[in-house]
The first five atom37 places (N, CA, C, CB, O) and aatype in JSON, in Angstrom:
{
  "aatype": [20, 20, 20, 20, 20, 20, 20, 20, 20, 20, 20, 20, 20, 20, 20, 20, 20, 20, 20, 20, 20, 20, 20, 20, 20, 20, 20, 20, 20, 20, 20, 20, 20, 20, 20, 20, 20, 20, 20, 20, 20, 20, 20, 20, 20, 20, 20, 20, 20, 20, 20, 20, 20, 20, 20, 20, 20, 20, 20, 20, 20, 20, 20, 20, 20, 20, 20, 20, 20, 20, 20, 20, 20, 20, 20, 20, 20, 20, 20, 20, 20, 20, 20, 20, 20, 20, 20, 20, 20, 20, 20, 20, 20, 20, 20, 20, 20, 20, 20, 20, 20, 20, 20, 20, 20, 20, 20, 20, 20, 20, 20, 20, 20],
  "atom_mask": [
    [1, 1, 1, 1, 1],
    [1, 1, 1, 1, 1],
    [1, 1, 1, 1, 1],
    [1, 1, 1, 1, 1],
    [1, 1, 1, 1, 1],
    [1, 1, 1, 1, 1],
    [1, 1, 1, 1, 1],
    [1, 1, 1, 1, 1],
    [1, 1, 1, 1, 1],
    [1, 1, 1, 1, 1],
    [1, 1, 1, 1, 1],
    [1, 1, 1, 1, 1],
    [1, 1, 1, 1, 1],
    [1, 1, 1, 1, 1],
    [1, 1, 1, 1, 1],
    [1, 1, 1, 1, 1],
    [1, 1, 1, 1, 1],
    [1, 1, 1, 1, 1],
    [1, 1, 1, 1, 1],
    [1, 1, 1, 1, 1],
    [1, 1, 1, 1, 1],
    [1, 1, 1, 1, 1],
    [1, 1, 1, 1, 1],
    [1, 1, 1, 1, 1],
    [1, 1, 1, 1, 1],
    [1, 1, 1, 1, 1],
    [1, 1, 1, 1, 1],
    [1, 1, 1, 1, 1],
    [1, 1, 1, 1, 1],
    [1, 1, 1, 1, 1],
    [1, 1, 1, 1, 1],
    [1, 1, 1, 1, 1],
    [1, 1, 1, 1, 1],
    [1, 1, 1, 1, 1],
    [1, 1, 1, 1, 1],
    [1, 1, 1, 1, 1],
    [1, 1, 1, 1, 1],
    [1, 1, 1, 1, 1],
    [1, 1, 1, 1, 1],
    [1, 1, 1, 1, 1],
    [1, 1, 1, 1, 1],
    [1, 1, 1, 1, 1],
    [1, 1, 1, 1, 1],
    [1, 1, 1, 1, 1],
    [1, 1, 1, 1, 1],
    [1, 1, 1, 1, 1],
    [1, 1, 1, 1, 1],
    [1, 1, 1, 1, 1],
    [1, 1, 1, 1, 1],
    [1, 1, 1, 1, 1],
    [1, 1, 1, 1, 1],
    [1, 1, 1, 1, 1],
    [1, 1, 1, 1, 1],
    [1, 1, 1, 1, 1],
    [1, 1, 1, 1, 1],
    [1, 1, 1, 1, 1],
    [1, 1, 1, 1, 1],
    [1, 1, 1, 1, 1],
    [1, 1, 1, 1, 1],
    [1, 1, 1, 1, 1],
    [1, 1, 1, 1, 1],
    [1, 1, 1, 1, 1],
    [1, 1, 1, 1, 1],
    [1, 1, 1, 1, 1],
    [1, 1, 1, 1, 1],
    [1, 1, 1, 1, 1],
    [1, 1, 1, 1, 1],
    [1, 1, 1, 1, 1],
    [1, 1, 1, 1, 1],
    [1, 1, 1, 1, 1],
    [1, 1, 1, 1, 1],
    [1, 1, 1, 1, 1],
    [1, 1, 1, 1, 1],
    [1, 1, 1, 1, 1],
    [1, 1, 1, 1, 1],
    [1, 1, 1, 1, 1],
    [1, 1, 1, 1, 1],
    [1, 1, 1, 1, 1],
    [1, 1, 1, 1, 1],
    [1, 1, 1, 1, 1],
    [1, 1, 1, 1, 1],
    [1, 1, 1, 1, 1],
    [1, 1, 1, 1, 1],
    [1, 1, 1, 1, 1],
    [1, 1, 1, 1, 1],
    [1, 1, 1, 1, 1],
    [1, 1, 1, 1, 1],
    [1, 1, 1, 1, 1],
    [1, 1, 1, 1, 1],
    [1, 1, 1, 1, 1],
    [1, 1, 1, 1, 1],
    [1, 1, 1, 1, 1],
    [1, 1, 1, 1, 1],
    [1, 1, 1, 1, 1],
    [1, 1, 1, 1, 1],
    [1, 1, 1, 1, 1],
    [1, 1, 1, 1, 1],
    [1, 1, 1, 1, 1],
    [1, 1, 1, 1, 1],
    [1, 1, 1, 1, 1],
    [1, 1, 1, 1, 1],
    [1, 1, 1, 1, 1],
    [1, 1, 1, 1, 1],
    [1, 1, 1, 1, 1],
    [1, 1, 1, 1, 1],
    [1, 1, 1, 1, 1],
    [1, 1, 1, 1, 1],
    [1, 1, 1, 1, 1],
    [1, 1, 1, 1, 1],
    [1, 1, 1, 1, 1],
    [1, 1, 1, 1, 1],
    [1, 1, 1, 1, 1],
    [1, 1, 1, 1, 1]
  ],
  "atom_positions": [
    [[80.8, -70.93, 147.86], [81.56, -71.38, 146.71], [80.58, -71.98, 145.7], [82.66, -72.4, 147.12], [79.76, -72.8, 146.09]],
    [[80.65, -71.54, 144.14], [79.71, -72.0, 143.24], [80.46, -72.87, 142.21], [78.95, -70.84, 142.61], [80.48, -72.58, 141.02]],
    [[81.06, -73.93, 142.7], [81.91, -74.29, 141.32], [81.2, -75.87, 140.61], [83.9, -74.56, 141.85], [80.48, -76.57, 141.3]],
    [[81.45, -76.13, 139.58], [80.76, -76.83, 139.26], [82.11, -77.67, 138.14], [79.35, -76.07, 138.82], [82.87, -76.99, 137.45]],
    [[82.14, -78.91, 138.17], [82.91, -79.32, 137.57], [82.16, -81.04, 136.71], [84.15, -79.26, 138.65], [81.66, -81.96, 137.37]],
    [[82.25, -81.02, 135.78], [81.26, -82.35, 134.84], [81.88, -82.87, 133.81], [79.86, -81.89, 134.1], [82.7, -82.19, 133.19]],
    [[81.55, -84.29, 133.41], [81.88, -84.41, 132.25], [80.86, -85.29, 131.36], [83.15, -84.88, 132.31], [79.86, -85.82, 131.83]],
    [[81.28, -85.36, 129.82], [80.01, -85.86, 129.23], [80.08, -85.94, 128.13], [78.95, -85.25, 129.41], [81.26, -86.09, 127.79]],
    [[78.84, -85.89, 126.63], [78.75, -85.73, 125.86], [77.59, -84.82, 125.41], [78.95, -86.63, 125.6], [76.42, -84.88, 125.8]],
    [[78.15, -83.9, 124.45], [77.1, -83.21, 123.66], [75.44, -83.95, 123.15], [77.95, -82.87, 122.38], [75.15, -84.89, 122.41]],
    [[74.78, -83.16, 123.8], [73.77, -83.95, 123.18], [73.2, -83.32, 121.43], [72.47, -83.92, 124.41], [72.42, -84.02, 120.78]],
    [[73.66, -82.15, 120.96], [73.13, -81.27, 119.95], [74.63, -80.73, 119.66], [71.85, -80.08, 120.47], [75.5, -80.9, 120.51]],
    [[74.85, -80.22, 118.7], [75.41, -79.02, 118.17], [75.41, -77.51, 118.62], [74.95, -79.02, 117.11], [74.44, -76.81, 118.3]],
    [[76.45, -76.98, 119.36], [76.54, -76.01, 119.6], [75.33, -75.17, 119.29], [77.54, -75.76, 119.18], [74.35, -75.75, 118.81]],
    [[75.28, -73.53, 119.56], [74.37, -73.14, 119.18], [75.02, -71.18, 119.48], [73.01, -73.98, 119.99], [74.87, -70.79, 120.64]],
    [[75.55, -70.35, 118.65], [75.81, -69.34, 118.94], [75.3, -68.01, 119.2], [76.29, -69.35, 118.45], [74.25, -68.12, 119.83]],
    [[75.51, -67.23, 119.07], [74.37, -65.76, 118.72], [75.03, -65.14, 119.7], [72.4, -65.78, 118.95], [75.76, -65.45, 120.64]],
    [[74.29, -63.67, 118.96], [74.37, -62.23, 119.62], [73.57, -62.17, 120.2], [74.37, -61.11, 119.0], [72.47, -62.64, 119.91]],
    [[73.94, -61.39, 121.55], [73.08, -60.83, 123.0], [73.36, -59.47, 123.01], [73.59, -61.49, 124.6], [74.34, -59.14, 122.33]],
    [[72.8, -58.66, 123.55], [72.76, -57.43, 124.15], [74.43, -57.5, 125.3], [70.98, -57.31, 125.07], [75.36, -56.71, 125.5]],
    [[74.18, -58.5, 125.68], [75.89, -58.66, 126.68], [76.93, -59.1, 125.82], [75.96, -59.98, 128.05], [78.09, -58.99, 126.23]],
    [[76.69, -59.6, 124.6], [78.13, -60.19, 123.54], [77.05, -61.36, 122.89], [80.04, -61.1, 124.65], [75.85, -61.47, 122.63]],
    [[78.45, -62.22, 122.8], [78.08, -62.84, 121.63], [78.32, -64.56, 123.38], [79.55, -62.47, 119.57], [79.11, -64.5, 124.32]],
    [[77.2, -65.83, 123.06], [77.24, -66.59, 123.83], [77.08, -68.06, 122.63], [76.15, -66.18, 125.02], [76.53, -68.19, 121.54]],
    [[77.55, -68.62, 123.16], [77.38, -70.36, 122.77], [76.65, -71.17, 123.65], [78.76, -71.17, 122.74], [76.92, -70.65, 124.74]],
    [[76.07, -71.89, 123.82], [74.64, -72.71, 123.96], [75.06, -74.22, 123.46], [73.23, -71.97, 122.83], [75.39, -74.54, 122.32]],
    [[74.97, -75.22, 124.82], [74.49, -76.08, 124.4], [74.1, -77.07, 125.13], [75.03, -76.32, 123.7], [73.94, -76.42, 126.16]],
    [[73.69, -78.6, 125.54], [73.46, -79.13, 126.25], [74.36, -80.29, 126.17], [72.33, -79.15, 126.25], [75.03, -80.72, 125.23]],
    [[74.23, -80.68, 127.3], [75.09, -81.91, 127.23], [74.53, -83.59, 128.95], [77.19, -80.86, 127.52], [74.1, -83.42, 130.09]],
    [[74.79, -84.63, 128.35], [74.53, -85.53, 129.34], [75.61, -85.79, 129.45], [73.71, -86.54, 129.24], [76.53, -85.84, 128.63]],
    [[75.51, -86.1, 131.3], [76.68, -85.92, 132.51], [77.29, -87.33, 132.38], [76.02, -85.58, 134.29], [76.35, -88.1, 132.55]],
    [[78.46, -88.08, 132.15], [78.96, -88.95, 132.15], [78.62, -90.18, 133.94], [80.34, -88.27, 131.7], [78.95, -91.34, 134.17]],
    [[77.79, -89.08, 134.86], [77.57, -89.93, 135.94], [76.26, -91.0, 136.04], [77.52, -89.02, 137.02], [75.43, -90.97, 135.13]],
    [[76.13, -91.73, 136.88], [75.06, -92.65, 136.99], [73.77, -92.28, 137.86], [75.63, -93.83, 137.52], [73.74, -93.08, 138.79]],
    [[72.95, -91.6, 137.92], [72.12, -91.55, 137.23], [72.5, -90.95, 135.96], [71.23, -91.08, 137.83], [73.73, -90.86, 135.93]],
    [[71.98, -90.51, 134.94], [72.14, -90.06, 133.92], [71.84, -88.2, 133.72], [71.35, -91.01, 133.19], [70.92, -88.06, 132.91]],
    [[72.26, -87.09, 134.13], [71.27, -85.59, 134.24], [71.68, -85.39, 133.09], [71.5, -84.21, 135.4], [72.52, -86.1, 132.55]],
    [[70.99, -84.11, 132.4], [71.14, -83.48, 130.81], [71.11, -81.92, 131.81], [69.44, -83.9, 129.22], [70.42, -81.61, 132.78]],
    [[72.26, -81.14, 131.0], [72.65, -79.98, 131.59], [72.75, -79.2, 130.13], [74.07, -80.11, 132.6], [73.26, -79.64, 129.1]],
    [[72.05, -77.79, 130.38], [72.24, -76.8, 129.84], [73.43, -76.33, 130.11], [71.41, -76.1, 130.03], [74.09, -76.55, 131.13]],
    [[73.82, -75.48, 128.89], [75.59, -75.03, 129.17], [75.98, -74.15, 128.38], [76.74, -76.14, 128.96], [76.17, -74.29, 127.17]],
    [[76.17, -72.71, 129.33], [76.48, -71.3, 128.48], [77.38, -71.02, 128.61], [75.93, -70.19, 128.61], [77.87, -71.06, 129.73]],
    [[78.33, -70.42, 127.17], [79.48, -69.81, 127.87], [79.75, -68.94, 126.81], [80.72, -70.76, 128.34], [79.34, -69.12, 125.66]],
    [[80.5, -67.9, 127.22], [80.65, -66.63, 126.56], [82.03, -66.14, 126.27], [80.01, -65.67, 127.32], [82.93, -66.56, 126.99]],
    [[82.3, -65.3, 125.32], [83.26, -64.98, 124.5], [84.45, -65.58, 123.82], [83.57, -64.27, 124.96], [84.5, -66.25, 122.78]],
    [[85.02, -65.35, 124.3], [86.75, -66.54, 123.18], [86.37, -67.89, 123.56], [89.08, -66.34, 123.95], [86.16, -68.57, 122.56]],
    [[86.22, -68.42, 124.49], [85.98, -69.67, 124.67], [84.3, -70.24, 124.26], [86.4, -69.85, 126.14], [84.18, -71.44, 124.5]],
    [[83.57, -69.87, 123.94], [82.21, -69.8, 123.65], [82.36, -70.04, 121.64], [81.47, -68.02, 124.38], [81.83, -70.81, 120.83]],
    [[83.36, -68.92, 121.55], [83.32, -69.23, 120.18], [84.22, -70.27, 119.53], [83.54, -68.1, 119.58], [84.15, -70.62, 118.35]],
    [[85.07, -70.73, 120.43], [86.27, -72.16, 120.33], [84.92, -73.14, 120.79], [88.13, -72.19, 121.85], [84.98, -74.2, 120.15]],
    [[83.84, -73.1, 121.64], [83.24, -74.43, 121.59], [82.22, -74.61, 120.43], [82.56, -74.72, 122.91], [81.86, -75.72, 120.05]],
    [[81.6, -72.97, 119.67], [81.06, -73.16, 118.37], [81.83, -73.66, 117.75], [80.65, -72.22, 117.72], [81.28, -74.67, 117.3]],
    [[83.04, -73.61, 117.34], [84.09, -73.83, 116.33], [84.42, -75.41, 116.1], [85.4, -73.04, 116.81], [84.54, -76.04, 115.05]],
    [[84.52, -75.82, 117.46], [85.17, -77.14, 117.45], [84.0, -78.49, 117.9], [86.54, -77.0, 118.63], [83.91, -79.65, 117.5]],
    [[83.36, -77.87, 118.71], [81.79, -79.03, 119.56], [80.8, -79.76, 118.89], [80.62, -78.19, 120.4], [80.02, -78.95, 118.39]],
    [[80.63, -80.36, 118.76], [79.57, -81.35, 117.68], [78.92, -82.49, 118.44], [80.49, -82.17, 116.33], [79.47, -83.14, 119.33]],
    [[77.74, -82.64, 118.01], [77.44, -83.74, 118.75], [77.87, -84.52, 119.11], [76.93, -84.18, 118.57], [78.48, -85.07, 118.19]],
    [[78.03, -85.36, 120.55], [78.15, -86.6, 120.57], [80.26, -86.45, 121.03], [77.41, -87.37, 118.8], [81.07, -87.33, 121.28]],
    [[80.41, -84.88, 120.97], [82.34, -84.79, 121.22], [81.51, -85.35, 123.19], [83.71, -82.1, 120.87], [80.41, -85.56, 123.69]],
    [[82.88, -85.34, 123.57], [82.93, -85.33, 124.9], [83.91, -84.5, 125.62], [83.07, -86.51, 125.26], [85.07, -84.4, 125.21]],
    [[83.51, -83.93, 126.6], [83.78, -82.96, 127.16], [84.13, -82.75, 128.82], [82.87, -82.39, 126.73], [83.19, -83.1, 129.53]],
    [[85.06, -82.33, 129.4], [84.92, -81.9, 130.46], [84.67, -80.89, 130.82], [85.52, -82.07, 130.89], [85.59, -80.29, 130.28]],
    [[83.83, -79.73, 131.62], [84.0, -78.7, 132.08], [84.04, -77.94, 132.88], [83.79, -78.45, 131.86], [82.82, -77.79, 133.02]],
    [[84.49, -77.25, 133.62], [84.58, -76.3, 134.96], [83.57, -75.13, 134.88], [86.13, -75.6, 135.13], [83.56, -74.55, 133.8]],
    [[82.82, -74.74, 135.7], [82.03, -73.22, 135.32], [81.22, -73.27, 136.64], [80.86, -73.1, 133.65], [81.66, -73.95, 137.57]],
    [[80.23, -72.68, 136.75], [79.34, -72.41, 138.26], [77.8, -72.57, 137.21], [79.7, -70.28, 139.37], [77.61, -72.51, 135.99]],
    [[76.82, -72.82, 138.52], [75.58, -72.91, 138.8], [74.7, -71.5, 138.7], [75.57, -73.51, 140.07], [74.73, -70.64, 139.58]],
    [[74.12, -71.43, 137.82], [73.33, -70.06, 137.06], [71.61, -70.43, 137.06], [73.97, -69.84, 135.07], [71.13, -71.51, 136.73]],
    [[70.91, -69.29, 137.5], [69.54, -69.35, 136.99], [68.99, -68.21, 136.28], [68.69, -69.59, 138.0], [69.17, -67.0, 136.26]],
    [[68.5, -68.78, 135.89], [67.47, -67.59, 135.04], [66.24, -67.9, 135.13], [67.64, -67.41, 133.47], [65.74, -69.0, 135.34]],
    [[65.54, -66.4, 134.88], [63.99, -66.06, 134.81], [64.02, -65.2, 134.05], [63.21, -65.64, 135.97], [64.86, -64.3, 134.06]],
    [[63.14, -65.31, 133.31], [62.86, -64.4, 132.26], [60.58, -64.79, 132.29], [64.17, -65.07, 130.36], [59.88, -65.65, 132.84]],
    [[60.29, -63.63, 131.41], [58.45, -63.78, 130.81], [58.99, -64.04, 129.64], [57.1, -62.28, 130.77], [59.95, -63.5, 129.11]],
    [[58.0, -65.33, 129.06], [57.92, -65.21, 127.47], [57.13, -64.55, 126.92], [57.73, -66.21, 126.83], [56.47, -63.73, 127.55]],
    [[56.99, -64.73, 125.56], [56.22, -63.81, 124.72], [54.62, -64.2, 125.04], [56.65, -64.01, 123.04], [53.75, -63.53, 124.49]],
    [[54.34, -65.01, 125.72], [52.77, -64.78, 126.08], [52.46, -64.18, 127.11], [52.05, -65.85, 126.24], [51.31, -63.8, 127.33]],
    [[53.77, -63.97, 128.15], [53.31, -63.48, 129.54], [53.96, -64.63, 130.6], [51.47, -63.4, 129.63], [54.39, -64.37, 131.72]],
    [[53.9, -65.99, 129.93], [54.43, -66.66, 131.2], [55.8, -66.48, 131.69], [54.32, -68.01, 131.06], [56.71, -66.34, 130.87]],
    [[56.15, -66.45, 133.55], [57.03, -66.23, 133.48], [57.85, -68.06, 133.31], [57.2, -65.17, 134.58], [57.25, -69.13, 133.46]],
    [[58.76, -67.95, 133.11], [60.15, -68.97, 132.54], [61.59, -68.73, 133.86], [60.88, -68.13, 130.46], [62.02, -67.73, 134.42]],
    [[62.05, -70.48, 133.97], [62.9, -70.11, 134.53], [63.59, -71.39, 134.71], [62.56, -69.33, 135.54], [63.09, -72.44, 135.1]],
    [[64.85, -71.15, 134.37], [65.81, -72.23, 134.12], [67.33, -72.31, 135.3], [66.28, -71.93, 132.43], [67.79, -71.4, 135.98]],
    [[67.83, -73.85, 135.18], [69.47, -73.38, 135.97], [70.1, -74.26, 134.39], [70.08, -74.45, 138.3], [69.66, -74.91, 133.43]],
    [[71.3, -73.79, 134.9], [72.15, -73.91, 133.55], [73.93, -73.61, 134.63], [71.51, -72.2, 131.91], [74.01, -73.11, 135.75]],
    [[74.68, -73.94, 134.05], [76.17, -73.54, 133.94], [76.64, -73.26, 133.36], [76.87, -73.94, 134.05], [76.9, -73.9, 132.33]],
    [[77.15, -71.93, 133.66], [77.75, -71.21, 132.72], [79.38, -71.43, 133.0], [77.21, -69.7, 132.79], [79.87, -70.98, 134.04]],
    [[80.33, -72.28, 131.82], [81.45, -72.58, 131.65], [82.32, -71.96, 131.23], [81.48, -73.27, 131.22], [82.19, -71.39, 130.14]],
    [[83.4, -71.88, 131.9], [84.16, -70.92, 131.84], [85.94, -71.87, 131.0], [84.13, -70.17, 133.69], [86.59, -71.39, 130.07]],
    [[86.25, -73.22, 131.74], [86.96, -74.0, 131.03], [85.93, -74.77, 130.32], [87.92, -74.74, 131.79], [84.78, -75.0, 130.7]],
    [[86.62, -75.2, 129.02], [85.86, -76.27, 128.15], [86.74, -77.22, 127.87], [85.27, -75.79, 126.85], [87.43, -76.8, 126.94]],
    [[87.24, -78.75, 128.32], [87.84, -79.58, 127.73], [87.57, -80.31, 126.29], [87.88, -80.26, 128.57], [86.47, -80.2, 125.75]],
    [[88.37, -80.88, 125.84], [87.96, -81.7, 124.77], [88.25, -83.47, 124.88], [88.72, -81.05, 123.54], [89.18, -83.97, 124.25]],
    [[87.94, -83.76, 125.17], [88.1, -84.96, 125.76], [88.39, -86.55, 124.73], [86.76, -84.98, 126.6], [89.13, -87.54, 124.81]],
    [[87.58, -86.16, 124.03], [87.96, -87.53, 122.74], [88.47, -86.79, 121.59], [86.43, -88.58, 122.06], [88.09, -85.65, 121.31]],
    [[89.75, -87.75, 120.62], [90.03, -87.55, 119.63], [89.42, -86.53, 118.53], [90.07, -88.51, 119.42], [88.24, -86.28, 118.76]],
    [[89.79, -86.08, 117.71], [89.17, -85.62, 116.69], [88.83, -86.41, 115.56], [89.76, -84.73, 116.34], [89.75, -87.2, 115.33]],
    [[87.92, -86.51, 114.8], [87.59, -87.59, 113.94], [87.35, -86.75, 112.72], [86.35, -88.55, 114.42], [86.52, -87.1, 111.87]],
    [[88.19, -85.46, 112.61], [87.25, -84.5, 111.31], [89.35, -83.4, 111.06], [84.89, -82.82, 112.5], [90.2, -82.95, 111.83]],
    [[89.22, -83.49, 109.77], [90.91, -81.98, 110.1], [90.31, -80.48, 111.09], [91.63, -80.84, 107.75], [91.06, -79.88, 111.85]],
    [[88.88, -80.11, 110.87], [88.64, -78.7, 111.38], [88.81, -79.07, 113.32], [86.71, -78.03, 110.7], [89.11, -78.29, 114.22]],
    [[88.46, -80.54, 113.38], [88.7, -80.44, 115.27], [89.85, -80.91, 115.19], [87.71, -81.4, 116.52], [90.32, -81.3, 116.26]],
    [[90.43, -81.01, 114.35], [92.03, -81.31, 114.84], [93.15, -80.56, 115.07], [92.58, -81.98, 114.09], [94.28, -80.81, 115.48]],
    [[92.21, -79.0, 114.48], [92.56, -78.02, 115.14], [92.34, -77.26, 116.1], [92.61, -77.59, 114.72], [92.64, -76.06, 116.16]],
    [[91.68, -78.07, 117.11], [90.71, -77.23, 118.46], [92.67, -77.44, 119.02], [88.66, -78.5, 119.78], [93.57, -78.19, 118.64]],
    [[92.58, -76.27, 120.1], [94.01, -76.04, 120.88], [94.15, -78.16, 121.38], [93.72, -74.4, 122.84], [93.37, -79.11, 121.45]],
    [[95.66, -77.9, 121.59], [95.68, -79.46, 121.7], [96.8, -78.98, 123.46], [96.7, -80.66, 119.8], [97.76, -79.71, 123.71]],
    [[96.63, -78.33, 123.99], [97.42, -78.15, 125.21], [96.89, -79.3, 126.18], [97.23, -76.61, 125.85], [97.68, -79.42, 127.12]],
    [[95.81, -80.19, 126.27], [95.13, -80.97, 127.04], [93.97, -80.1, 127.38], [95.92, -81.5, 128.16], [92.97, -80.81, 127.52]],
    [[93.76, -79.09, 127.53], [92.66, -78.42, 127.96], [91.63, -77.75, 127.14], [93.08, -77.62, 128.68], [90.69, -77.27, 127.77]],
    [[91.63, -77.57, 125.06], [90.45, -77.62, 124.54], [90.13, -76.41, 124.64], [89.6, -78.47, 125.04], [90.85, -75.67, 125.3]],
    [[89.26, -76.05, 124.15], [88.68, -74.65, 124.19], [88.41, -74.53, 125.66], [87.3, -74.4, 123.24], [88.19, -75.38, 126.53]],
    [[88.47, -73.21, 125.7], [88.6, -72.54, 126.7], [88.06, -71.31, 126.77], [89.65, -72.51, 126.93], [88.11, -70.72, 125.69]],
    [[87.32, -70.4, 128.07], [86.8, -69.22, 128.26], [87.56, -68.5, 129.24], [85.5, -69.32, 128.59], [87.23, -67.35, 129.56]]
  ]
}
């Protein structure tokens, strides 16, 4: 079982783009637990583009998704290799403080993938 469940705050501003697999959202976020971890956090399609839409620094968030790695070579040759979660629910967790997030879905559960 790979499930992964967190909550937190944005540390950056979303981050979107086109892939060869679709279109993904990007971003990081620190874990509301004690110690303190900073987690990478991918997620892809309708819900990817509801967390570009609505996510801003510093929102807070809950989310559900699993434990992902990657390897990739960069452009010099080295190889690279990261873990990340890729989220599949996205909560929204604090108020909106702006009219454009006051339109993120208001069902309790926030953008979503």
């Amino acid at each position: 079982m790979n499930v992964v469940t967190m909550t937190g705050r944005l540390t950056a501003d979303p981050v979107q783009r086109q892939t060869k697999r679709g279109v993904v959202t990007t971003f990081r976020m620190g874990s509301d637990e004690d110690p303190r971890m900073w987690v990478d956090v991918e997620s892809w399609g309708p819900v990817g583009g509801q967390c570009a839409t609505h996510l801003r620094c510093g929102r807070r968030v809950a989310l559900v998704g699993s434990l992902a790695y990657r390897q990739w070579t960069d452009g010099v040759g080295q190889q690279r290799h990261r873990w990340l979660v890729k989220a599949s629910i996205v909560t929204i967790l604090d108020p909106p403080t702006t009219a454009s997030e006051a339109d993120a879905p208001t069902d309790g559960n926030g953008p979503r993938s």
